[in-house]
N, C-alpha and C positions, 0 to 999 in steps of 0.2 A: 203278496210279497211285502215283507216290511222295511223299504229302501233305507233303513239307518241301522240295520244289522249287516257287520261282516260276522261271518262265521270261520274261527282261525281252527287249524287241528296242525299236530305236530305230529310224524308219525315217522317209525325204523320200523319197515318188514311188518309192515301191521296189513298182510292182505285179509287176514283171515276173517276181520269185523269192518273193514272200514267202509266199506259199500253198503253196509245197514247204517252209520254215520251220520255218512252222506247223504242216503235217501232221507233221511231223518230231517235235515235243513232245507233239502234243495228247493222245496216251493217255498216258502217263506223268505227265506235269507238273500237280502241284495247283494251278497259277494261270499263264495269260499274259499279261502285260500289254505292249501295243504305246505307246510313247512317242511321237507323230506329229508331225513337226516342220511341219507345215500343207500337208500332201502335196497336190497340185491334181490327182491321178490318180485310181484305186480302190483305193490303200494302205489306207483305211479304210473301205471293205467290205470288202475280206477277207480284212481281220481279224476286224471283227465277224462275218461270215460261218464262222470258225474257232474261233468261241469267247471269243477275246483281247476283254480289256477295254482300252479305248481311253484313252487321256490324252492330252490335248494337251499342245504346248509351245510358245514360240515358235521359228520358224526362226531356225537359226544357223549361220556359215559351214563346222562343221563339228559331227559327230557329239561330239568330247570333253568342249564343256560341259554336254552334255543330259545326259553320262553318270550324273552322281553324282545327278540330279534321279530321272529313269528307276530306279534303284537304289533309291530312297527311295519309290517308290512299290509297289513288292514286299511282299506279307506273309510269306512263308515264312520261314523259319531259313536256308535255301542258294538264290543268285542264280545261274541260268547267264544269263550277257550274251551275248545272241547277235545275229549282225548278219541281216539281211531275205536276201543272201544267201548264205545258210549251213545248214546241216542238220544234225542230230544222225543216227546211224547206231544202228542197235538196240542193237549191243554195247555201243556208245558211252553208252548213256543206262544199259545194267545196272551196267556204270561207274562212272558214275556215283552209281547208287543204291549202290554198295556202299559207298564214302566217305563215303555219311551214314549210312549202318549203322554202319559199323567206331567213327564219332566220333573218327578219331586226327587230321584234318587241319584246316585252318581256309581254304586256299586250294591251288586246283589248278591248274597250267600245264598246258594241252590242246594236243596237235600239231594242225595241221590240214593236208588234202591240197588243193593250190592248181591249180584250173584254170584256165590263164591262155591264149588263146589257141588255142583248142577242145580241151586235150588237159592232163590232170595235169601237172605241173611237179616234177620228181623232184631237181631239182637247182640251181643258179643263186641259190640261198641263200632258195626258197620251199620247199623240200625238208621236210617233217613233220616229220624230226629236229630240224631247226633253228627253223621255224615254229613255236613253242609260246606261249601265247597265256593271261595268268591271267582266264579268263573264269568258272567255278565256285568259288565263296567264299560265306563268313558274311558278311553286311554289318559294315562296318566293320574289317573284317579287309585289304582292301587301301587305295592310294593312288591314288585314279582322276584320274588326268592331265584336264588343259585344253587342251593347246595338238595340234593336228596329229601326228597318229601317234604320239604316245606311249605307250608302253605303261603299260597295269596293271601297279603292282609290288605284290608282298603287303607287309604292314605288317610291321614292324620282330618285333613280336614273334609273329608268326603262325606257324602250322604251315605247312609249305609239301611238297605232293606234285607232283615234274615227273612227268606223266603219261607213260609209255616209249610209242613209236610202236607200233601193231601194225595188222595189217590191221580195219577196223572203227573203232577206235577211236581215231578222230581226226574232227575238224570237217572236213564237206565245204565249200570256200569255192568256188561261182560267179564266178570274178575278170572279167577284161576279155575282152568275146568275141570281139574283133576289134581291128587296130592306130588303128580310127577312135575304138572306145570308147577305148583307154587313149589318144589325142591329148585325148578332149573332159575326162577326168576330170584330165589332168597341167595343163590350163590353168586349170581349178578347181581345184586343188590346190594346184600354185606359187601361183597368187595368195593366198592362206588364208596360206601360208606367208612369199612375202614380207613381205607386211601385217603378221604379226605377228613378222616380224623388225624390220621397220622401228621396229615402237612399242617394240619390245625397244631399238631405240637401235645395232642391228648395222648395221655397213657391207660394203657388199657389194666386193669387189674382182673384176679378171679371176685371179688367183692362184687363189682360192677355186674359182671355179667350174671351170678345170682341172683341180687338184688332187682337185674330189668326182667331178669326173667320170671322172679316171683310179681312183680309188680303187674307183669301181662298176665299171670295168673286171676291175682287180685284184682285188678279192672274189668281184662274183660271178661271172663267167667263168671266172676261175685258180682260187682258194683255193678254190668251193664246184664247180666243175666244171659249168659252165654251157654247156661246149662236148659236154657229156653229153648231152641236151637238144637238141641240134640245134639247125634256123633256128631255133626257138622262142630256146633260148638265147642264142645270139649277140642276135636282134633285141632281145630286151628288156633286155641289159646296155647294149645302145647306147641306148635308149630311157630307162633311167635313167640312164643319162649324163646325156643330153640334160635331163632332169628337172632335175639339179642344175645345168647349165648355167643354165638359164629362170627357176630360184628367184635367181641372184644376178643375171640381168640386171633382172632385174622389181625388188631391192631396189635397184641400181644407179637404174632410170627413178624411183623413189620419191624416192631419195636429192636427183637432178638437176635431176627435170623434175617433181615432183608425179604430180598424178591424171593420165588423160587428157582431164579435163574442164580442168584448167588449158592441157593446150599445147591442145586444141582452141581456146580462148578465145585463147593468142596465136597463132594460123592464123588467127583472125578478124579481129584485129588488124592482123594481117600484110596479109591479103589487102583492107581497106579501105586500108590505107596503098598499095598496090598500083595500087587503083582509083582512088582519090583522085587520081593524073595524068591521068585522064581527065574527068574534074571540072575538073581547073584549065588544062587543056590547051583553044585554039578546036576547034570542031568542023569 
């Protein structure tokens, strides 16, 4: 056991991976604690069932504001942030402990090996080179983002270790297992994202949304070699395409039309002004 590691994980409805996690830290790690954003699954048996001390929190539309809360409930001296699914590898966790041996670093960028689509992702810009991730820090040594996907950056004055790729040691990531999960999660995702471009005051054009989408073209298919990768590749560069298309139409319908409870309400409208000729019409 390495008594100066908590192991923090934030988790909504995550039973489906979180017990491979779990087993993943439990010998090593002096404390887990599970952050539970009001999971309606077995998220919180088994955790408890693993050992993990449980916090609530309340649900939010996305994992980044729970982050710094979850962080703050850690006793150890070094936080690994890790997601429900995701795993630590043996090497990975000696690794680890040797960084709190050594005492020379304050934050560490970890690669992680990305299964998207029943098979690792070598390439297409999810590639472990490029993948690196600042999940292992002293608290208060990075800047834990709010807003959707943004990354941890270390703090201005921190030590900082990029962890180099090797076999072993890098984060196993459980990504999308099939092209229906990554439909159901980009539709909860764009919306998270529009929303909060919207109250950012951004205007969505059709420019923008071509342009991100030739641009995930152009990265990750060309520049990180995503045709490496196979149908795998090609399909998920069009898919983030399509990603960046959905975030500016949805800021677009925000912009024009409101909720969908507003046009709902004028369809209602509509369709009594509709009926209402047959009201003022003889029978």
């Amino acid at each position: 056991m390495t008594a100066a590691i908590s192991v923090v994980v934030n988790t909504l409805d995550a039973e489906r991976y979180l017990a491979y996690a779990l087993r993943s830290v439990a010998s090593w790690a002096a404390e887990i604690v599970v952050v539970d954003m009001m999971s309606t699954d077995r998220t919180v048996a088994i955790a408890r069932e693993h050992g993990a001390r449980v916090v609530p929190h309340p649900r939010a539309d996305c994992v980044e504001p729970a982050r710094a809360f979850a962080v703050a409930q850690a006793t150890r001296p070094w936080v690994l942030l890790l997601d429900a699914d995701e795993l630590v590898p043996r090497a990975l966790s000696h690794r680890l402990a040797a960084v709190v041996a050594t005492d020379a670093v304050d934050v560490v960028r970890i690669p992680r090996v990305n299964y998207l689509l029943g098979a690792p992702i070598l390439h297409t810009g999810w590639n472990p080179d490029r993948d690196r991730h600042a999940r292992f820090f002293r608290p208060g040594s990075v800047v834990l983002p709010t807003r959707i996907h943004e990354p941890i950056r270390a703090a201005a004055s921190a030590r900082l270790l990029e962890l180099p790729y090797a076999p072993g040691e890098a984060l196993v990531h459980f990504n999308y297992t099939d092209v229906d999960d990554f439909v159901a999660r980009l539709d909860r995702y764009t919306t998270v994202e529009a929303d909060h471009a919207h109250a950012r005051g951004e205007r969505a054009s059709v420019g923008k949304a071509l342009g991100a989408a030739l641009r995930e073209w152009l990265v990750r298919y060309c520049r990180h070699s995503g045709w490496r990768d196979g149908w795998r590749g090609a399909h998920l560069t069009l898919l983030m395409g399509c990603y960046r298309v959905i975030v500016q139409a949805k800021l677009a319908a925000r912009e024009h039309l409101g909720s969908g409870a507003d046009v709902a309400r004028d369809y209602a409208g509509e369709a009594e002004r509709v009926l209402a000729e047959y009201d003022a019409s003889p029978r």
